[in-house]
C-alpha positions in Angstrom: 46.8 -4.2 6.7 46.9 -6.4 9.9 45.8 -5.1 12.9 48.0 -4.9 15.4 47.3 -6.0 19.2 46.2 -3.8 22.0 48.7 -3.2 25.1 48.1 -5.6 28.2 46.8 -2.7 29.8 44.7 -1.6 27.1 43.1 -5.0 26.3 42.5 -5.2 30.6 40.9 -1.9 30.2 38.7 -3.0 27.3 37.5 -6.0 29.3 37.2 -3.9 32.8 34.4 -1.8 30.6 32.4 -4.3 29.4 31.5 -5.1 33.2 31.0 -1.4 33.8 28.2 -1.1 31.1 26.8 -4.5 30.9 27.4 -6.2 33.8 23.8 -7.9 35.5 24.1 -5.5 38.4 22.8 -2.9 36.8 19.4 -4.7 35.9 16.0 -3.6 37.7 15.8 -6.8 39.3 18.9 -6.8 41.0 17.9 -2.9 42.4 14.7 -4.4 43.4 15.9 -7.8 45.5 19.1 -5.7 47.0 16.6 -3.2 48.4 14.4 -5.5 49.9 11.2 -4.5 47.0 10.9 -8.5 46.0 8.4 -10.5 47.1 9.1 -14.0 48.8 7.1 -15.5 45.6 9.8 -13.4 43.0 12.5 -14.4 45.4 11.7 -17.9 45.2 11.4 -17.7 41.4 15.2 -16.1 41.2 16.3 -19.0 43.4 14.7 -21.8 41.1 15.7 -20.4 37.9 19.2 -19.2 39.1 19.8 -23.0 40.1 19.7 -23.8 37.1 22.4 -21.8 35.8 24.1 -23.0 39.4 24.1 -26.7 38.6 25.5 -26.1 34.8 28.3 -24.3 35.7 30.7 -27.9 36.8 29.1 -29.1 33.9 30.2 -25.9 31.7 34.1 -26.4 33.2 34.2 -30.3 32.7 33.2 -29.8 29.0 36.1 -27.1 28.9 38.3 -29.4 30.9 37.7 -32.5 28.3 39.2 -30.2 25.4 42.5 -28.8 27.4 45.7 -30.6 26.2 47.7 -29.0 28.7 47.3 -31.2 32.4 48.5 -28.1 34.2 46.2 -26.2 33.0 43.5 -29.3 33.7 44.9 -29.3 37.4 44.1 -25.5 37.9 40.8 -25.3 36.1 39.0 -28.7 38.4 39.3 -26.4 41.6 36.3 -24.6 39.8 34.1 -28.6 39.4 35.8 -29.1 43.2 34.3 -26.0 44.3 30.7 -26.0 43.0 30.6 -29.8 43.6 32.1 -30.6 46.4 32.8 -33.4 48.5 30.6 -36.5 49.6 29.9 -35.0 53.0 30.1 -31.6 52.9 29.2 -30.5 49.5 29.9 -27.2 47.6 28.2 -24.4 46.1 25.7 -26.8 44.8 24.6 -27.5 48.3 25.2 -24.3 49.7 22.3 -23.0 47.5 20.1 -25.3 47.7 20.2 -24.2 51.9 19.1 -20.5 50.5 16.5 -22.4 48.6 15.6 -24.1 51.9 15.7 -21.0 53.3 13.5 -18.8 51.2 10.9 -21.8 52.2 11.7 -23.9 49.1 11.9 -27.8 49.1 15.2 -28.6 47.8 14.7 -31.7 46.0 11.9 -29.7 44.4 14.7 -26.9 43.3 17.2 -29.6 42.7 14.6 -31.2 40.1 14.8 -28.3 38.1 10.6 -28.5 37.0 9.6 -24.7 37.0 12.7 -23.2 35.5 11.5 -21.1 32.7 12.4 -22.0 29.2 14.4 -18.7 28.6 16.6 -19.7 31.6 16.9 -22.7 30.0 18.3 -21.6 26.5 20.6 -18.7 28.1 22.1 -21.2 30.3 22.2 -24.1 27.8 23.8 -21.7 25.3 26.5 -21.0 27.8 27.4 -24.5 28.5 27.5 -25.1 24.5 29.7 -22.2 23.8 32.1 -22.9 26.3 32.5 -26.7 25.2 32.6 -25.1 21.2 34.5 -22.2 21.2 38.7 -21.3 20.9 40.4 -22.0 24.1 40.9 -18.5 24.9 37.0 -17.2 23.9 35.3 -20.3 26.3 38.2 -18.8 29.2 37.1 -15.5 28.6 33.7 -15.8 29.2 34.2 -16.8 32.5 35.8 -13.4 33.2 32.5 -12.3 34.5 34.0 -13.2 37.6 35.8 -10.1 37.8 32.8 -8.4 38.8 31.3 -10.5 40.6 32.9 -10.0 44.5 30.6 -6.8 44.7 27.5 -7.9 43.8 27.6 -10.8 46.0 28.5 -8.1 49.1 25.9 -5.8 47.4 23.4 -9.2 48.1 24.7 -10.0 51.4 24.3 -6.7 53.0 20.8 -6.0 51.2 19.7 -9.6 51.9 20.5 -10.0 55.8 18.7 -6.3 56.2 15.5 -6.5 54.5 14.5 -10.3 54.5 13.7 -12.4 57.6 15.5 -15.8 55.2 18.4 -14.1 55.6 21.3 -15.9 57.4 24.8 -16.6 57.4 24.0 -20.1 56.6 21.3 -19.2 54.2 23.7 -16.7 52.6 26.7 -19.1 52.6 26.8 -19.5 48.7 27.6 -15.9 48.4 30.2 -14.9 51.2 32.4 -18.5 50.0 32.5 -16.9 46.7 33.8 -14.2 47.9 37.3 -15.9 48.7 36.7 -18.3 45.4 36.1 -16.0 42.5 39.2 -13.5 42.9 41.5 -16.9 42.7 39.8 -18.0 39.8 39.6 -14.8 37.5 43.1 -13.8 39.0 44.6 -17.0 37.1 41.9 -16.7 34.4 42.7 -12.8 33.1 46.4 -13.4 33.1 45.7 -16.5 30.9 43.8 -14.7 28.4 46.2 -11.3 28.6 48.8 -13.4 27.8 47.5 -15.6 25.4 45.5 -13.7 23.5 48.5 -12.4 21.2 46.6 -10.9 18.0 43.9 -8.3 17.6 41.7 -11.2 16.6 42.1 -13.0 20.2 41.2 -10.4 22.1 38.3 -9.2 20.2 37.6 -12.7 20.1 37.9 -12.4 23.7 35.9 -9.2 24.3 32.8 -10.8 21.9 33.0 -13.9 24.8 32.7 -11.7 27.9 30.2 -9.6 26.3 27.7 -12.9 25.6 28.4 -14.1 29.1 27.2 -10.8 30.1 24.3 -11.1 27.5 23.8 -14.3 29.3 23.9 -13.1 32.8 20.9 -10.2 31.6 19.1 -12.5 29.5 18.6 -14.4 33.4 17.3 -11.7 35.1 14.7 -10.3 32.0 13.4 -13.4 31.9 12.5 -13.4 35.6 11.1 -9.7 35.2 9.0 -10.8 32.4 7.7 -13.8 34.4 7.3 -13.0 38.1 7.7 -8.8 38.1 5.0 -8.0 34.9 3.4 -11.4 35.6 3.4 -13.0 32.3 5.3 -16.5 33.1 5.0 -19.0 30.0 3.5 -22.2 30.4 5.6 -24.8 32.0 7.0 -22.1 34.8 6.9 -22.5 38.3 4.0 -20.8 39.6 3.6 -19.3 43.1 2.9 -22.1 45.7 4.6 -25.3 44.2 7.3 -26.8 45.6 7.1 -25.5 48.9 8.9 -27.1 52.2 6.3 -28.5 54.5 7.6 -28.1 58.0 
């Protein structure tokens, strides 16, 4: 017997709760950075290694973008490249985090290199970009539903940031607050995408399986920089406290 397809209201509800029990703001790091517990040497290690992940994520949307048929849907999906990107002169998020990495007392072009990131960063975020370019339309769309969640954490950041570290700033927290205003457009025209496409039971668990590895992804991040910078036991190759600093 076929299975039949959820509601719209039950398939949202299905993908709400994944972010309720696996989003990354429940990891230990997270706790630990919000409430002011990291060190500037695990702070800097979260900035290096979430660059990475950072500087994939135009890369992640072109590769979805070079598959999409449909030039509307091409038009509304380059806002995300246009975003992270930027212009020439005033840049995106790209440049907006390199200023936190400037801030946290990081030389940018050191960041922007990428040496230091840590070879589970590297696989999580590599695996992303490769299931987004590989997978069904509506699975590589779905797995950028993470956004959903997102708008808290980042105001969970910016109010535990600006109170317990001297870094930060409104400029230095820039990346954060401007997502704010750009994630609800995105996942707003992303989730009623997917509700509406996803027209069998196969698409939406299809759908469900995506979020769920982005949000595998997302936590494979943060243990890797527990592992490496909280227990102590970065691999060989990692950045290591002191390198790549700004010399002012």
């Amino acid at each position: 017997m076929t299975l039949q397809p959820a509601s719209r209201e039950i398939f949202h509800a299905r993908l709400r709760q994944i972010g309720a029990t696996r989003y990354h703001d429940k990891h230990p790091f997270h706790h630990r950075l919000h409430k002011g517990d990291c060190t500037l040497d695990q702070v800097q290690a979260w900035v290096i290694n979430r660059w990475y992940y950072q500087a994939s994520i135009p890369m992640k949307d072109a590769a979805f973008m070079s598959r999409c048929t449909d030039p509307q849907l091409r038009r509304i999906w380059r806002s995300r490249i246009a975003d992270h990107d930027g212009d020439l002169e005033a840049g995106g998020g790209i440049r907006r985090w390199l200023k936190l990495a400037q801030g946290v007392g990081l030389d940018p072009d050191y960041v922007a290199s990428g040496q230091g990131v840590m070879p589970a960063t590297r696989f999580a975020v590599d695996a992303y970009v490769r299931f987004v370019r590989d997978a069904p339309l509506i699975a590589a769309m779905a797995s950028s539903l993470t956004e959903m969640f997102a708008p808290a954490i980042h105001e969970q950041r910016i109010r535990g940031l600006l109170e317990h570290y001297a870094f930060a700033t409104d400029e230095t927290l820039a990346y954060f607050s401007q997502r704010l205003s750009e994630a609800p457009k995105d996942v707003t025209f992303t989730l009623d995408w997917v509700l509406v496409h996803a027209t069998t039971a196969a698409d939406q668990d299809a759908a469900a399986a995506a979020l769920t590895f982005k949000t595998d992804v997302l936590w494979a991040l943060l243990d890797a920089l527990w592992h490496g910078y909280v227990t102590g036991d970065a691999p060989p190759g990692a950045w290591q406290p002191g390198q790549g600093q700004l010399i002012r």
